[in-house]
VOGU-3710 file (C-alpha; in Angstrom, 3 decimals, decimal comma):
1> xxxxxxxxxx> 76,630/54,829/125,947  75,689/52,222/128,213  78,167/49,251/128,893  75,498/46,958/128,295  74,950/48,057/124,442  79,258/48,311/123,532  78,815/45,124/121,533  75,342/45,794/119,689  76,761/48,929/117,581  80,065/50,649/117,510
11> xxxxxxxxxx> 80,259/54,056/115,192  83,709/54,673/113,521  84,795/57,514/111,500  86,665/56,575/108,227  88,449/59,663/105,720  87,243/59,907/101,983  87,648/61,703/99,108  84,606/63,674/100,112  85,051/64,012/104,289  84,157/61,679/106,723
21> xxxxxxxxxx> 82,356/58,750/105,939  80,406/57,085/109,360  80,596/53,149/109,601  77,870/51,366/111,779  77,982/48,326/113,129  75,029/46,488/114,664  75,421/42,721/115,824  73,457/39,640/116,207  72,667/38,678/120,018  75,018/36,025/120,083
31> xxxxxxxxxx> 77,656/37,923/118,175  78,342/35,903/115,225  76,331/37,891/112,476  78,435/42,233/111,748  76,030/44,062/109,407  77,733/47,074/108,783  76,322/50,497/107,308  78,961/52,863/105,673  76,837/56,553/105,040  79,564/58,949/103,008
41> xxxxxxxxxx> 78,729/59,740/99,591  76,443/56,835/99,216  75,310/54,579/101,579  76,825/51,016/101,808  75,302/47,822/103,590  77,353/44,748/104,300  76,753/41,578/106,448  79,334/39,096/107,893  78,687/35,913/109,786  81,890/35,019/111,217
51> xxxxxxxxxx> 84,484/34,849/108,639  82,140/34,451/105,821  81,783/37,824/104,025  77,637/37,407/102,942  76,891/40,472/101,581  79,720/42,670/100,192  79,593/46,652/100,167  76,247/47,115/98,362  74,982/50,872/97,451  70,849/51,503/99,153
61> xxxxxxxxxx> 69,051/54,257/98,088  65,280/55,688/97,328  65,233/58,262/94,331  61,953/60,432/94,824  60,198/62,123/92,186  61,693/65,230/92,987  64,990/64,307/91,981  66,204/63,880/95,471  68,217/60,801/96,087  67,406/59,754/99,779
71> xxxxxxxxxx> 71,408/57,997/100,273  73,781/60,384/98,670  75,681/62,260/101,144  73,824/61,141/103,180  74,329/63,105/106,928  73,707/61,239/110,116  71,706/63,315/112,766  71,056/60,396/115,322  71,730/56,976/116,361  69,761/55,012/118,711
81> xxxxxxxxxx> 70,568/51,753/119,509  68,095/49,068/121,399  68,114/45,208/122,266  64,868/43,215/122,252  63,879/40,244/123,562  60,294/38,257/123,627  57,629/36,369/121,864  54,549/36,467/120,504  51,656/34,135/119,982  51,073/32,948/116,318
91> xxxxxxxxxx> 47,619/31,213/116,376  47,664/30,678/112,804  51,348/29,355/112,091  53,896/26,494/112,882  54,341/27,329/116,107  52,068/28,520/118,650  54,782/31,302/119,768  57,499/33,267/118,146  61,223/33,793/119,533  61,757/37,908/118,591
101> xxxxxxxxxx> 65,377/38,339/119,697  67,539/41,538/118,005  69,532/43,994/118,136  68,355/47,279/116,562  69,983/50,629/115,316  67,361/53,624/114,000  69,522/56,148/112,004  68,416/59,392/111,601  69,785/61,394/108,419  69,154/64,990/107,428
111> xxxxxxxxxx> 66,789/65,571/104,927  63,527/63,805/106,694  64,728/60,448/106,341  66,487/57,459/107,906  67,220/53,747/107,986  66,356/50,770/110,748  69,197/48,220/111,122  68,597/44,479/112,791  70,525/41,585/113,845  68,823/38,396/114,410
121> xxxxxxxxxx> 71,311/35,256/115,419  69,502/33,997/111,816  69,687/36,939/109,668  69,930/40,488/109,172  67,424/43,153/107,667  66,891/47,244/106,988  64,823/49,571/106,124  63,648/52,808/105,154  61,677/55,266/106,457  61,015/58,665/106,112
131> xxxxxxxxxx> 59,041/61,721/107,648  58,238/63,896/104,821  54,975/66,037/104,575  51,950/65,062/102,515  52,662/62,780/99,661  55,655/61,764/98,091  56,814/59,799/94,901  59,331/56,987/94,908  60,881/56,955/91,514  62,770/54,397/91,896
141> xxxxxxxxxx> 64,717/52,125/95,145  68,152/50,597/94,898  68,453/47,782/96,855  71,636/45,563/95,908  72,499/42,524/97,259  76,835/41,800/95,817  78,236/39,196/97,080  82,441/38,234/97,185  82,607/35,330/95,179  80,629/33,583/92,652
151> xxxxxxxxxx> 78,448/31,563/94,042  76,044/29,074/93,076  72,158/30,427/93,718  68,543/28,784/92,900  66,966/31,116/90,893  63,457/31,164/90,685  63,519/32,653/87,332  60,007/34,412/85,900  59,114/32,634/83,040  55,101/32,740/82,449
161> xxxxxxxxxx> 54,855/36,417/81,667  51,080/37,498/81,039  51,037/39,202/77,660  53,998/41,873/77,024  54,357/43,130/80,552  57,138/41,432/82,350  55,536/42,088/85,462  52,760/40,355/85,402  53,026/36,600/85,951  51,889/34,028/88,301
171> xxxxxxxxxx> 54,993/33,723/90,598  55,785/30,192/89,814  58,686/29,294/89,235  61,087/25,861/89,202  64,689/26,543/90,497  67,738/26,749/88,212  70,720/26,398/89,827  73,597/28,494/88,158  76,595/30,667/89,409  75,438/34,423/90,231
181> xxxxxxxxxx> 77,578/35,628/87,081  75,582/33,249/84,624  72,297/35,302/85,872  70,393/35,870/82,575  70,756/39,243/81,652  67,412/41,465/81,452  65,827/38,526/83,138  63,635/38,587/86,901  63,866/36,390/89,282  61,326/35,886/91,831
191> xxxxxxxxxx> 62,437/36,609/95,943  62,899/34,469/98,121  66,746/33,785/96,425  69,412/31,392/98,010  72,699/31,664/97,858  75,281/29,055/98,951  78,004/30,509/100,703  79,693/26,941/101,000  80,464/24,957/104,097  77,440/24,923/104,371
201> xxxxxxxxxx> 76,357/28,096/104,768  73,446/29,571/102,578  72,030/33,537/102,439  68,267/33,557/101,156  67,462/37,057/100,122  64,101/38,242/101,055  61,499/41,234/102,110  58,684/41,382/104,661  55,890/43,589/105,536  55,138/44,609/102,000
211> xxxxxxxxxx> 52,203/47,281/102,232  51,184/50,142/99,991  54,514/49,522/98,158  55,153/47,332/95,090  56,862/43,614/95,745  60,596/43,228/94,766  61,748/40,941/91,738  65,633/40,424/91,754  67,927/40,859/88,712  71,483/40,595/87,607
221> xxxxxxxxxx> 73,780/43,617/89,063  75,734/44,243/85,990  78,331/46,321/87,701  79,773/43,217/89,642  78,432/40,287/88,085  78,417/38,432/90,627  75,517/40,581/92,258  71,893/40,780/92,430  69,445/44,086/92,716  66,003/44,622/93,335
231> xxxxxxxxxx> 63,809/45,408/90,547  60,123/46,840/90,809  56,858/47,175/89,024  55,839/50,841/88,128  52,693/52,114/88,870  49,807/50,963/86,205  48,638/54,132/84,036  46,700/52,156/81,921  44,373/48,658/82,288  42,358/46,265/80,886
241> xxxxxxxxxx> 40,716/42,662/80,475  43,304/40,601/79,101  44,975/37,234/80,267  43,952/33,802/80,513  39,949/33,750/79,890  40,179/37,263/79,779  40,411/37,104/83,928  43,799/39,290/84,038  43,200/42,877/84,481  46,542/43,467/82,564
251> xxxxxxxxxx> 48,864/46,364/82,594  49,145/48,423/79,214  50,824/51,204/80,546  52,705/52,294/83,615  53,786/55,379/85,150  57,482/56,902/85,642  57,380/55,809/89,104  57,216/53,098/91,275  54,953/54,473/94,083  52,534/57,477/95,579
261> xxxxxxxxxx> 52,485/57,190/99,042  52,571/58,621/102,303  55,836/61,364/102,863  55,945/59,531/106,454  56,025/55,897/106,924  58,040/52,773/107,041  58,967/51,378/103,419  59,383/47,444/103,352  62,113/45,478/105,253  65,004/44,204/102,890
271> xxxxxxxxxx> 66,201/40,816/104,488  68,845/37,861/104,290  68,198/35,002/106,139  71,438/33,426/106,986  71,650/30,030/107,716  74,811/27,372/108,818  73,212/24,418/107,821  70,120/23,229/105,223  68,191/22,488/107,910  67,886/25,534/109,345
281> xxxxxxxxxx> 66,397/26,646/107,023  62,904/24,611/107,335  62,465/26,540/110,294  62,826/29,577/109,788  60,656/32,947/110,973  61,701/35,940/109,753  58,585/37,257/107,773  56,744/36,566/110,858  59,079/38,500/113,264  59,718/41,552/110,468
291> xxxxxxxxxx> 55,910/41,843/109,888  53,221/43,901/111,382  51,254/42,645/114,380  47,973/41,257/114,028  45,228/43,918/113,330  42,166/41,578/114,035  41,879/41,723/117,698  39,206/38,285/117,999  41,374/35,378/115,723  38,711/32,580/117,721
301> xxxxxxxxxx> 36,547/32,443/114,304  39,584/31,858/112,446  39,288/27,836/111,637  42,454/26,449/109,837  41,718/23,354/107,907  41,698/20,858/105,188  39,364/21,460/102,185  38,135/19,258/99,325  38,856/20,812/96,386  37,274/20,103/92,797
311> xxxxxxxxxx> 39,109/21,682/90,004  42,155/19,480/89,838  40,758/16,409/89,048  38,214/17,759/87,030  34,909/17,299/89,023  35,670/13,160/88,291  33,337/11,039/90,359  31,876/7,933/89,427  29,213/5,331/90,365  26,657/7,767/91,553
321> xxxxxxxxxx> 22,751/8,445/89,272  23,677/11,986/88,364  26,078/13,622/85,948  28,843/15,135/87,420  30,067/18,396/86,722  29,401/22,026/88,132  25,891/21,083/89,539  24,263/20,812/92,821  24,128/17,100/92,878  27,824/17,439/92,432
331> xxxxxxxxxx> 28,829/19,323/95,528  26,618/17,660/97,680  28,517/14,786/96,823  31,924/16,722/97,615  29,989/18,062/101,032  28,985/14,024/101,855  32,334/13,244/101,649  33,847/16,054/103,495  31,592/15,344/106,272  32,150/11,329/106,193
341> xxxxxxxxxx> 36,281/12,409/106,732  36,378/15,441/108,891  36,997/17,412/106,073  36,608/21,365/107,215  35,791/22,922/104,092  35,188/22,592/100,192  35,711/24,965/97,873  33,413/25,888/94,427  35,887/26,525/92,102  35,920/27,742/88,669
351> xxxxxxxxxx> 32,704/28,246/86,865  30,298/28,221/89,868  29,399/31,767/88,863  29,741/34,027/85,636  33,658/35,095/85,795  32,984/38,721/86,252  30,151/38,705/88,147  29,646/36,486/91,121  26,101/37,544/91,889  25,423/35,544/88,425
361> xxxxxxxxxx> 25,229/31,544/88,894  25,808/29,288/86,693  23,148/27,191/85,256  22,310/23,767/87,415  23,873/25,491/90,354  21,392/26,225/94,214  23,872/28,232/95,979  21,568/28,631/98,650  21,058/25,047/98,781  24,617/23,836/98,588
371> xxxxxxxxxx> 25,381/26,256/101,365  22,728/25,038/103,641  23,610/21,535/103,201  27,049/22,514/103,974  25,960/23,754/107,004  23,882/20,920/107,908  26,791/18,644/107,561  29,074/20,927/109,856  31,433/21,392/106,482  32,017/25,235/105,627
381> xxxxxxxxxx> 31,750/26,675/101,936  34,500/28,308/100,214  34,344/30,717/97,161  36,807/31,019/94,324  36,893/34,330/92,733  39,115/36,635/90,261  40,539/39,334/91,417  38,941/41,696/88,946  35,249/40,272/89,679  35,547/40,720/93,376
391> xxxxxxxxxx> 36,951/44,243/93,483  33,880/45,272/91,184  31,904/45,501/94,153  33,661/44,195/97,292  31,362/45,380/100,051  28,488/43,691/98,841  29,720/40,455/97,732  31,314/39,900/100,886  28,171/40,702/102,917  25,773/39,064/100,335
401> xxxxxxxxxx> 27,849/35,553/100,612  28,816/35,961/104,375  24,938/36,053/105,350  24,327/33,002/103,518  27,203/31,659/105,535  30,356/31,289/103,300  33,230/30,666/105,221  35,933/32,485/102,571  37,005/33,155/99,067  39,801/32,262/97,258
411> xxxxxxxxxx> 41,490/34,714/95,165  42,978/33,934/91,729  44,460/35,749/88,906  46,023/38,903/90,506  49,288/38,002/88,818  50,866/41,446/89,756  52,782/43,159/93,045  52,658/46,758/91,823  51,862/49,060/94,961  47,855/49,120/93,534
421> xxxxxxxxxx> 47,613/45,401/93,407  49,706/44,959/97,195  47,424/47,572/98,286  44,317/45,649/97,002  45,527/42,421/98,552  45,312/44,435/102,199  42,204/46,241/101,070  40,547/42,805/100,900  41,968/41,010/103,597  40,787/44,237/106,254
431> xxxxxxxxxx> 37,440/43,882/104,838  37,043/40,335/104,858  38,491/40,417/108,151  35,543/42,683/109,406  32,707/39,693/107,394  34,571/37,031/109,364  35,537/35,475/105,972  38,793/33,682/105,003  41,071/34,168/102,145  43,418/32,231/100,390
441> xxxxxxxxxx> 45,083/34,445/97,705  46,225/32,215/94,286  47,960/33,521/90,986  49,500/36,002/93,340  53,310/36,952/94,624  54,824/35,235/97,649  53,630/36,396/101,214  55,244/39,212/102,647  54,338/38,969/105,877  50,315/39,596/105,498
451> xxxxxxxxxx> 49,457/36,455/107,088  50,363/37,587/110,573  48,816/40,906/110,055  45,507/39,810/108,742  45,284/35,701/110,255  42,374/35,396/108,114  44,491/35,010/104,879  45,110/31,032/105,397  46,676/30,590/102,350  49,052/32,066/98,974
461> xxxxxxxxxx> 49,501/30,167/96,040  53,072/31,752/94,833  54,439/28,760/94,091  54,283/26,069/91,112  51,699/23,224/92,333  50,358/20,145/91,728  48,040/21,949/89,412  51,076/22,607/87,273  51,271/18,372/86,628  47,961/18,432/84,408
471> xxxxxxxxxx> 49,681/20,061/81,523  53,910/20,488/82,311  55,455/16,698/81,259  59,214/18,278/81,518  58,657/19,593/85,222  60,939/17,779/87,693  58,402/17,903/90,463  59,966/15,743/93,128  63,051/18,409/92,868  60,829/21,034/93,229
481> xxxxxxxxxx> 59,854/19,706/95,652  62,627/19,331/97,906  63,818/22,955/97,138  60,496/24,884/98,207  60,627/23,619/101,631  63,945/25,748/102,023  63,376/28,503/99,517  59,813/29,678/99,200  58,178/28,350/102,647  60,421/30,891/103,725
491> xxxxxxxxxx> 58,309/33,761/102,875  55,234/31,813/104,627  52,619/29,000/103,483  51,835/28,108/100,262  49,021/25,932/98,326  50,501/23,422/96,623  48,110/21,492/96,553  48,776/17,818/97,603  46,977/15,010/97,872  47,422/12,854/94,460
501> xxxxxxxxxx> 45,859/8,726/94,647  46,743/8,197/90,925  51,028/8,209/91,475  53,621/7,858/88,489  57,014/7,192/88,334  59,609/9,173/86,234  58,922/6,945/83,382  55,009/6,364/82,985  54,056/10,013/84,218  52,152/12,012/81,823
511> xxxxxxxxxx> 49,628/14,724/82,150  45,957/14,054/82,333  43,075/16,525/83,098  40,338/14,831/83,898  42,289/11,526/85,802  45,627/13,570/86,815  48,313/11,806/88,458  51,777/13,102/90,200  55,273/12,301/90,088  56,329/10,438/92,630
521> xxxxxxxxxx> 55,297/7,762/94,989  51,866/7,923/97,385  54,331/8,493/100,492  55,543/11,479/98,669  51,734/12,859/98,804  51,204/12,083/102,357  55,123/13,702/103,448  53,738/16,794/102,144  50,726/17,295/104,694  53,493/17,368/107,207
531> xxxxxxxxxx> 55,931/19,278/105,466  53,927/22,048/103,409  52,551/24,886/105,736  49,515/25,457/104,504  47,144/27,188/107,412  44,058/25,997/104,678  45,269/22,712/103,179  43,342/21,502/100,317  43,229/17,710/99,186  43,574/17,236/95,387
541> xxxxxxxxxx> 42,099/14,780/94,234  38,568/13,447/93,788  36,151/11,656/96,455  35,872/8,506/94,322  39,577/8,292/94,453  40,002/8,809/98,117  37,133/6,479/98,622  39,212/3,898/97,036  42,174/4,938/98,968  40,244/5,213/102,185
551> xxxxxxxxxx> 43,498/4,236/104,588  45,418/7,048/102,972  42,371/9,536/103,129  42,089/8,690/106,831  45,352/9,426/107,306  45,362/12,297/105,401  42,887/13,469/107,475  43,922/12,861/111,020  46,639/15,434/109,856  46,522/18,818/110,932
561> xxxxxxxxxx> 47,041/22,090/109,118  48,625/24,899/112,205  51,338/23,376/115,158  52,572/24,375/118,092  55,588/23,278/117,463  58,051/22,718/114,488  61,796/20,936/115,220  63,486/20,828/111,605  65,176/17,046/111,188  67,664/16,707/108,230
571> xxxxxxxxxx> 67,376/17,938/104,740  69,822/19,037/101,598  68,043/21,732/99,277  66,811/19,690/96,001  67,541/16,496/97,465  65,343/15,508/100,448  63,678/16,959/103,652  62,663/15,846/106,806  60,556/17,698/109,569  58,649/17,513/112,568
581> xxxxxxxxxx> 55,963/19,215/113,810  53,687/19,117/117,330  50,060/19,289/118,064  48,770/18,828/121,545  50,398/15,900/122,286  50,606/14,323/119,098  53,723/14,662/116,580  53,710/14,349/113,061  56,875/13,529/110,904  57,076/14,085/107,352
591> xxxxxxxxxx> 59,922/13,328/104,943  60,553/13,500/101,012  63,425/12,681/98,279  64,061/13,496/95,190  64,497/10,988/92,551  66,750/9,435/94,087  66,085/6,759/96,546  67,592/7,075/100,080  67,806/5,837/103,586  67,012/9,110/106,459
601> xxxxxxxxxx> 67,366/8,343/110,191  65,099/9,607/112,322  66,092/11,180/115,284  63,814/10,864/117,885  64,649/12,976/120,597  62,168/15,986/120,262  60,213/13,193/121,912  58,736/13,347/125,895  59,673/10,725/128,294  57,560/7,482/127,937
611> xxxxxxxxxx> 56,778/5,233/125,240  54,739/6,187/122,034  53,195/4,340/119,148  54,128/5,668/115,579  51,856/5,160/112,602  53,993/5,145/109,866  53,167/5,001/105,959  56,074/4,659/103,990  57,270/3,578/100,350  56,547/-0,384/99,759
621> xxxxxxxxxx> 59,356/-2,608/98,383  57,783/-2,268/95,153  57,446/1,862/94,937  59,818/2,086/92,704  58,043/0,424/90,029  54,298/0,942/91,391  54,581/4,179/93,088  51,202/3,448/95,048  52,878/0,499/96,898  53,044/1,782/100,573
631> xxxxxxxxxx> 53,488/-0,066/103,907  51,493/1,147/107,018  52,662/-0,140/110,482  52,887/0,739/113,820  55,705/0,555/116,417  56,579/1,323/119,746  59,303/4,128/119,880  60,873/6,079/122,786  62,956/9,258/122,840  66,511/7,780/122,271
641> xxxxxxxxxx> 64,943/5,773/119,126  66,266/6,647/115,650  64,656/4,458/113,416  65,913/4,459/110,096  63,184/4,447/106,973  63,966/4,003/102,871  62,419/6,298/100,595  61,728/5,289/96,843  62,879/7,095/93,842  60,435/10,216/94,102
651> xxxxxxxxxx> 59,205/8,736/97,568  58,566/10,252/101,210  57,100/9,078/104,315  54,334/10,411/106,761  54,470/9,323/110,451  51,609/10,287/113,644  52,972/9,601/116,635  51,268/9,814/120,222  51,867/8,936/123,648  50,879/5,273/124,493
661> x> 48,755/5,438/127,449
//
């Protein structure tokens, strides 16, 4: 072995009851993280980082449908270790390029199978693989994640189960945060996890290129309580029509198994991102770096952007000669206003078309029309869809709408992450890919990774948005808010949905459909353009109201939706957040609380030499009572500035910054 790879794996032998069990060490490039694979009678994973044991002695395995348990006595064949170290370009991301710095071991066992190890300085991951002939069946994986003590996690627990199938919701979830041992028995919880490890320290558990293979939900590990697992859909036997509106194609049946796939391939990556502050967290890129590369080879049609939207407030415009609804009139209106604001897109939501069949428009509606208008004004046309209406006949709705120039579909009501439905989600993203169209994918499970594989999917929902306001009183949304930022943007973005005018305090707030307002102050809204990645960001609320909040909607506007840089500021999971991200030569700095107010210096330093002018809109004297009171200024700053701003009860602050000359 080469001198230069002693300290990325070592090999010792230990004696069991059975013979001789093989230990395997791979570290992190700067030596602080030992993940550790024990192969003997079972196979074993554990992770240190420094004196902190993170993931205790946990059993891996794949059961096939054989009977053949791919981890028992297990028999190592090969090792080969590697180090690697470079970037790669994210066009569509937080950063324009990617640090991809590891150590690697590939483990070879008998039997046609093996395991990749690696060590990032932020977090560890393995996975299967195997090189079997033809087809095989995975009956079932073990993948548990014990831990040493019992800590305190936010679990994401699944609570809106579609019908009697426990695997089918909508992936939203607010975070309960309980010791590991009071995990609710039976119960899911939806990945990414966190753990605090104290001091500090905090252990999200997570997976990444997800493909052909069904998503992981996490449970309780009743054999250490104080443990999690993965747990997995089966394979649907039997569907049908079921659901909200009849829109779910729901599961009535499902096989013995998990999967059908490939006998040679690489199975998912099984990660924990390992972090020694909060902070560190908002920054994270470990889906990125554990995905697959890009597979579209020309990204310049790709446009990121902002995108009116029309659902959430309920098609409510006033003080125009037509009635508003689903209509032609209607959209134009939405298209004028995009245009007047440099709005990229707006989307046709909901009821633009029959449900299950797209090529069917509504009543009142010129698609044709609306699209060349759109056109005409330089503001693209977006599509929402089901799931089950678009896979009816996929080919020809995306080249009937692409040559009448759509610009993308969104997605909703998959609601499932069995290996049919993840292979679906790459089914449509390759072939909307090839029309030039964009997706963004709602009522589905948290990216995997997908977005840097196919750039054209801008957008998941997987997470509980504003949407959620217009009907869920009891929601603590300014929490939930300061948790996702740690927790689920770590899988990748997410449409939240942002953008409320009408802004409540804790006391007044209560839902509304057609004039919905949000929890928390108007700075709280703005924070969240800068802190929220969202590739396709859509604004929330109506025209009329951003019309009468045109200062706010200009702002809103100036802000953009991809970086090419990201510097994480301060931040406490479920208590506040503050980040900063670069564009050209322009930063923008976003920050949000829960409800509690708070004071947050900003440290300036990410800053160039010279002297800049900030635009800053933060919460007004009064926000605490009139959660609309804001204050926009502008100062001169410099680099060794650290200007400290208040933040109301539910409040936030958005700041642009450029050069001065």
């Amino acid at each position: 072995m080469n001198r230069i790879f002693l300290y990325i794996v070592s090999i010792v032998f230990l004696s069991t009851g059975v013979g001789m069990a093989q230990v395997i060490h791979v570290k992190s490039p700067d030596g602080k993280i030992d993940m550790a694979l024990e192969s003997g009678e079972k196979i074993l994973w554990s992770v240190k980082h420094e004196n902190t044991e993170v993931i205790a002695p946990s059993t891996i395995s794949l059961t096939l449908g054989s009977g053949e348990v791919l981890g028992n006595n297990a028999k190592v064949i090969s090792v080969k270790n590697s180090k690697v170290s470079n970037t790669f370009a994210t066009p569509v991301y937080k950063k324009a390029t990617v640090i991809d710095e590891y150590n690697q071991v590939v483990i070879k066992f008998k039997g046609g199978f093996g395991l990749i190890l690696r060590a990032y300085n932020d977090g560890v991951a393995y996975r299967f693989f195997t090189s079997k002939k033809g087809q095989i069946i995975i009956e079932s994986e073990e993948a548990n994640f014990n831990f040493s003590k019992d800590y305190k996690a936010f679990v994401p627990y699944v609570r809106d189960l579609r019908e009697n199938d426990m695997y089918t919701s909508a992936f939203e979830a607010m975070y309960t945060e309980i010791p590991l041992s009071k995990f609710v028995k039976d119960s899911l919880a939806i990945s990414p996890l966190l753990v605090d490890l104290e001091n500090g320290k905090k252990a999200a558990i997570i997976e990444a290129d997800l493909e052909d293979y069904p998503g992981m939900f996490l449970t309780r590990n009743n054999q250490t309580q104080q443990g999690l697992k993965g747990a997995f859909a089966h394979y649907p036997k039997e569907e049908r029509l079921g659901g909200f509106n009849n829109m779910n194609y729901m599961v009535v049946k499902r096989e013995p198994y998990m999967a059908k796939t490939s006998g040679t391939r690489n199975f998912p990556w099984r990660a924990i991102i390992i972090s020694e502050s909060d902070k560190d967290l908002l920054n994270n890129d470990m889906v990125q770096k554990l995905s697959a590369p890009s597979q579209i080879a020309d990204v310049s049609w790709i446009k990121p952007g902002k995108v009116a939207w029309d659902w959430w407030n309920d098609w409510s415009i006033s003080k125009v000669d037509f009635k508003a609804g689903i209509n032609t009139e209607t959209y134009k209106y939405y298209i004028d206003f995009a245009a007047e604001n440099h709005i990229e897109y707006v989307v046709l939501d909901e009821g633009w078309s029959e449900e299950n069949n797209m090529l069917e428009i509504s009543p009142g509606m010129d698609i044709e029309e609306i699209i060349s208008y759109a056109n005409q004004k330089n503001v693209g046309i977006i599509l929402w869809a089901t799931w089950y209406a678009i896979n009816q006949d996929l080919d020809n709705t995306f080249s009937h709408y692409s040559k009448l120039g759509v610009k993308g579909f969104k997605i909703d009501f998959l609601d499932r992450d069995d290996q049919k439905m993840v292979k679906s989600v790459y089914d449509i993203s390759k072939k909307a890919a090839s029309y030039k169209l964009l997706i963004d994918f709602h009522g589905i499970y948290k990216p995997t990774g997908i977005q840097r594989t196919y750039p054209n999917v801008v957008n998941f929902e997987g997470v509980k948005g504003l949407e959620n306001v217009k009907w869920t009183p009891n929601d603590d949304m300014p929490y939930y808010a300061t948790c996702i930022p740690f927790i689920r943007m770590l899988a990748g973005p997410m449409d939240y949905t942002p953008g409320a005018m009408r802004n409540a305090t804790r006391a007044d707030f209560r839902p509304s459909n057609s004039m919905p307002m949000s929890q928390g102050t108007r700075c709280h809204q703005l924070g969240m353009y800068i802190i929220y990645e969202a590739p396709l960001q859509m604004m929330a609320d109506s025209p009329t109201a951003y019309m009468k909040e045109q200062e706010s909607t200009t702002f809103i506007s100036r802000i953009p939706t991809t970086f090419d840089e990201t510097v994480a500021l301060d931040g406490k999971v479920g208590e506040y957040v503050a980040l900063a991200r670069r564009k050209d030569e322009k930063w923008f700095v976003g920050g949000l609380t829960n409800w509690s107010a708070r004071e947050i210096s900003i440290d300036l330093s990410f800053l160039g030499e010279g002297t800049y002018l900030a635009e800053i809109f933060k919460d007004g004297v009064n926000a605490d009572k009139d959660p609309t009171d804001y204050k926009r200024e502008i100062i001169k700053v410099v680099s060794t500035d650290k200007p400290v701003i208040s933040m109301a009860n539910g409040g936030g602050f958005a700041i642009i910054i450029r050069p001065e000359k």
